[in-house]
ZAMARGU-4260 file (C-alpha; in steps of 0.2 Angstrom, whole numbers, plus 5000, padded with zeros to 4 digits):
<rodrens>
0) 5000/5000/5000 | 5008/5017/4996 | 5013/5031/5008 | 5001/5046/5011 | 5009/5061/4998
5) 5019/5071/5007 | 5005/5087/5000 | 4993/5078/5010 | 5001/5084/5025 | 5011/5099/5021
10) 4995/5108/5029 | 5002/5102/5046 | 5017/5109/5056 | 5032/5099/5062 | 5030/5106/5076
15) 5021/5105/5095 | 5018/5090/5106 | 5024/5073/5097 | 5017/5060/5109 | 5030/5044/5107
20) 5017/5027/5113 | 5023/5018/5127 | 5027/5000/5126 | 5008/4992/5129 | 5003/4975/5125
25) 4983/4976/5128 | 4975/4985/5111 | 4961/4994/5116 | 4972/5002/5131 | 4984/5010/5120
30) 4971/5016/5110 | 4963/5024/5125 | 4980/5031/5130 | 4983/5039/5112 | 4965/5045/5109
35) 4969/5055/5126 | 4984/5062/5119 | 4976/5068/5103 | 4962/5075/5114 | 4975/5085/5124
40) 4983/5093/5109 | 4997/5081/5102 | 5000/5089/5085 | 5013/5070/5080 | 5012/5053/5086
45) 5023/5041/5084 | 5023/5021/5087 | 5036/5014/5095 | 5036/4992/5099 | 5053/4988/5102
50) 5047/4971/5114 | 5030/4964/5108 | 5029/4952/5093 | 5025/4957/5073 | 5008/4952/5075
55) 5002/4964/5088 | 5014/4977/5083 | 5003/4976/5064 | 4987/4977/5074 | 4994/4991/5086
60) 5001/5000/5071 | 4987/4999/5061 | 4974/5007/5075 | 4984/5020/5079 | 4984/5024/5060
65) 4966/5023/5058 | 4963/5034/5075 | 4976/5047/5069 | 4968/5048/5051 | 4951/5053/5060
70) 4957/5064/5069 | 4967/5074/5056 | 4984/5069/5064 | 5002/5062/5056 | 5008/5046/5061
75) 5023/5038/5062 | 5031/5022/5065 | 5050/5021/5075 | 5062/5011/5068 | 5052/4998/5055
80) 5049/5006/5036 | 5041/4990/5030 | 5027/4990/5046 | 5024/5010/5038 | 5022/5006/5024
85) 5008/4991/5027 | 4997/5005/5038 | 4999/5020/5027 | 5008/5027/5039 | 5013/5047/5036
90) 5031/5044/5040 | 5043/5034/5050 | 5058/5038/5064 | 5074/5030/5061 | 5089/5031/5076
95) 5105/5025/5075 | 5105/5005/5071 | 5088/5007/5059 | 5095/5008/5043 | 5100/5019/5032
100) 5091/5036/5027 | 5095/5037/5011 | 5086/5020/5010 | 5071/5024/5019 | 5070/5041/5009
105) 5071/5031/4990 | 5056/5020/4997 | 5045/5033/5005 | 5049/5049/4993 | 5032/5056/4999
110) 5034/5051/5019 | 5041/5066/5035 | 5057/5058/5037 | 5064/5057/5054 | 5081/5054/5061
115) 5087/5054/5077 | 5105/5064/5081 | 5105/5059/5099 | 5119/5071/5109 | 5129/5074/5093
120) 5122/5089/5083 | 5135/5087/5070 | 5127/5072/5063 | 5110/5084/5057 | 5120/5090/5040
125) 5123/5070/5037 | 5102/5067/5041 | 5097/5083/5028 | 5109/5078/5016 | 5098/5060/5017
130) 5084/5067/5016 | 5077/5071/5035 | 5062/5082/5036 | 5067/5084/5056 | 5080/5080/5069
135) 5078/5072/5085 | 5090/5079/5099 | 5090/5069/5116 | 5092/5063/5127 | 5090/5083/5134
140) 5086/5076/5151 | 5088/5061/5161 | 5076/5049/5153 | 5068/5034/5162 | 5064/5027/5144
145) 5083/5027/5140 | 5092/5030/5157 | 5109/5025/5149 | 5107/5038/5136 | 5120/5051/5133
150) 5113/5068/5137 | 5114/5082/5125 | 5108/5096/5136 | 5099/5112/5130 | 5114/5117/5118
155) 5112/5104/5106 | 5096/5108/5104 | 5102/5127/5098 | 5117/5120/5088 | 5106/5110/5076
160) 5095/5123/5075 | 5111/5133/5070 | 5117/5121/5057 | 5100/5116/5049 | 5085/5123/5044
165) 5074/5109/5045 | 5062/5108/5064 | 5070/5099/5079 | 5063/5087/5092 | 5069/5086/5110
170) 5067/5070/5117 | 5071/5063/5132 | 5064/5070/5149 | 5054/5082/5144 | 5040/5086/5158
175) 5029/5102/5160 | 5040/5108/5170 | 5056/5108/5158 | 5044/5109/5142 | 5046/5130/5141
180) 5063/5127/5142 | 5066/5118/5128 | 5055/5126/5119 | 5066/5141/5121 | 5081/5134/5116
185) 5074/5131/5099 | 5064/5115/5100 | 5052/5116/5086 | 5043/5098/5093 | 5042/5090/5110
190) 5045/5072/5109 | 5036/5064/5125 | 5033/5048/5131 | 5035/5044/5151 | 5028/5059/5159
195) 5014/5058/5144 | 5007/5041/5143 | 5011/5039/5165 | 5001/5053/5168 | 4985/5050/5180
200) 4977/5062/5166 | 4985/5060/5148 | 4973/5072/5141 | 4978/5086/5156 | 4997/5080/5152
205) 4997/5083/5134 | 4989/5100/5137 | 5000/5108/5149 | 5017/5100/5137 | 5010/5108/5124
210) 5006/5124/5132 | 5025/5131/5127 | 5017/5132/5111 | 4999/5139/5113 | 5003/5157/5112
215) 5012/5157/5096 | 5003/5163/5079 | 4998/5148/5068 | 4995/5152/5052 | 4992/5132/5049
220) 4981/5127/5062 | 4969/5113/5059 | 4951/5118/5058 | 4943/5102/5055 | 4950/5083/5055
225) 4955/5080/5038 | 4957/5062/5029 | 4972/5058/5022
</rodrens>
């Protein structure tokens, strides 16, 4: 099945709240837990499996698609260009030991592109010259997801900004209270998904992280849902 054309979503911003899905086996709770997001204002969302078999992951992946379509938002799939490709997925995420970009952009010429740069904003040049639509910089803070990772701190942030002019999402950390911060450092996307998806009240989470962004002119806000 082909990708969504990239003009099907050029209407949306890179940028805002991009909620990242925790690691869930049971179906219906993940959809609960995203729907929440979306409701709360995540303008992204990303799937992210790294432990659960292919056949869940297909079924998982191909909700989340179906929810986000209805309700007018991209979705992405970390790591696994073949699972975005089955559910129409809008893009796809690729870190360090996922392949090549300059693959995954000759199979999905239409898809957003991610590609993760981690503490090390020199590799952004190397992700646009493959083809990146945006950079993720992180871990920015100490991260329960990935408590090992190396941190980039606030600066890395600003040096991609520096060297590329393509959006960039901090990852790794990010709560409401650290959200402006980053923000202000020149973080065009919050990547979330800990102190999102762990929250007693996703909906009331996603709101405040996104509230960095509510009092900046948007001359491409969404209106209505739109189908891809």
């Amino acid at each position: 099945m082909p990708m969504t054309p990239k003009t099907a979503i050029d209407r949306f911003r890179l940028r805002g709240l991009y909620a990242v899905t925790p690691e869930v086996e049971n179906l219906a709770q993940l959809v609960r837990l995203v729907r929440a997001a979306i409701e709360g204002g995540a303008r992204l969302v990303q799937y992210r499996a790294k432990r659960l078999d292919a056949g869940r992951r297909l079924r998982q992946a191909e909700a989340i698609a179906s929810l986000c379509r209805d309700h007018g938002v991209p979705f992405l799939v970390n790591d696994d260009i073949d699972l975005a490709i089955c559910v129409s997925a809008q893009g796809v995420h690729l870190g360090r030991d996922d392949g090549d970009p300059r693959d995954a952009r000759s199979r999905l010429p239409e898809a957003i592109l991610g590609v993760s740069c981690y503490d090390e904003p020199a590799r952004v040049l190397a992700a646009v010259q493959s083809g990146a639509d945006y950079v993720g910089i992180g871990s920015v803070y100490a991260s329960g997801t990935k408590p090992d990772a190396a941190r980039s701190g606030l600066a890395a942030i600003a040096e991609a900004k520096r060297l590329a002019a393509i959006p960039v999402a901090a990852i790794g950390g990010i709560t409401p209270a650290n959200a402006a911060d980053a923000v202000a450092a020149g973080a065009d996307m919050l990547a979330v998904i800990s102190s999102l998806f762990a929250a007693p009240d996703v909906a009331a989470a996603a709101r405040a992280l996104s509230r960095p962004f509510a009092m900046e002119p948007d001359p491409h806000a969404r209106t209505q849902p739109a189908a891809f």
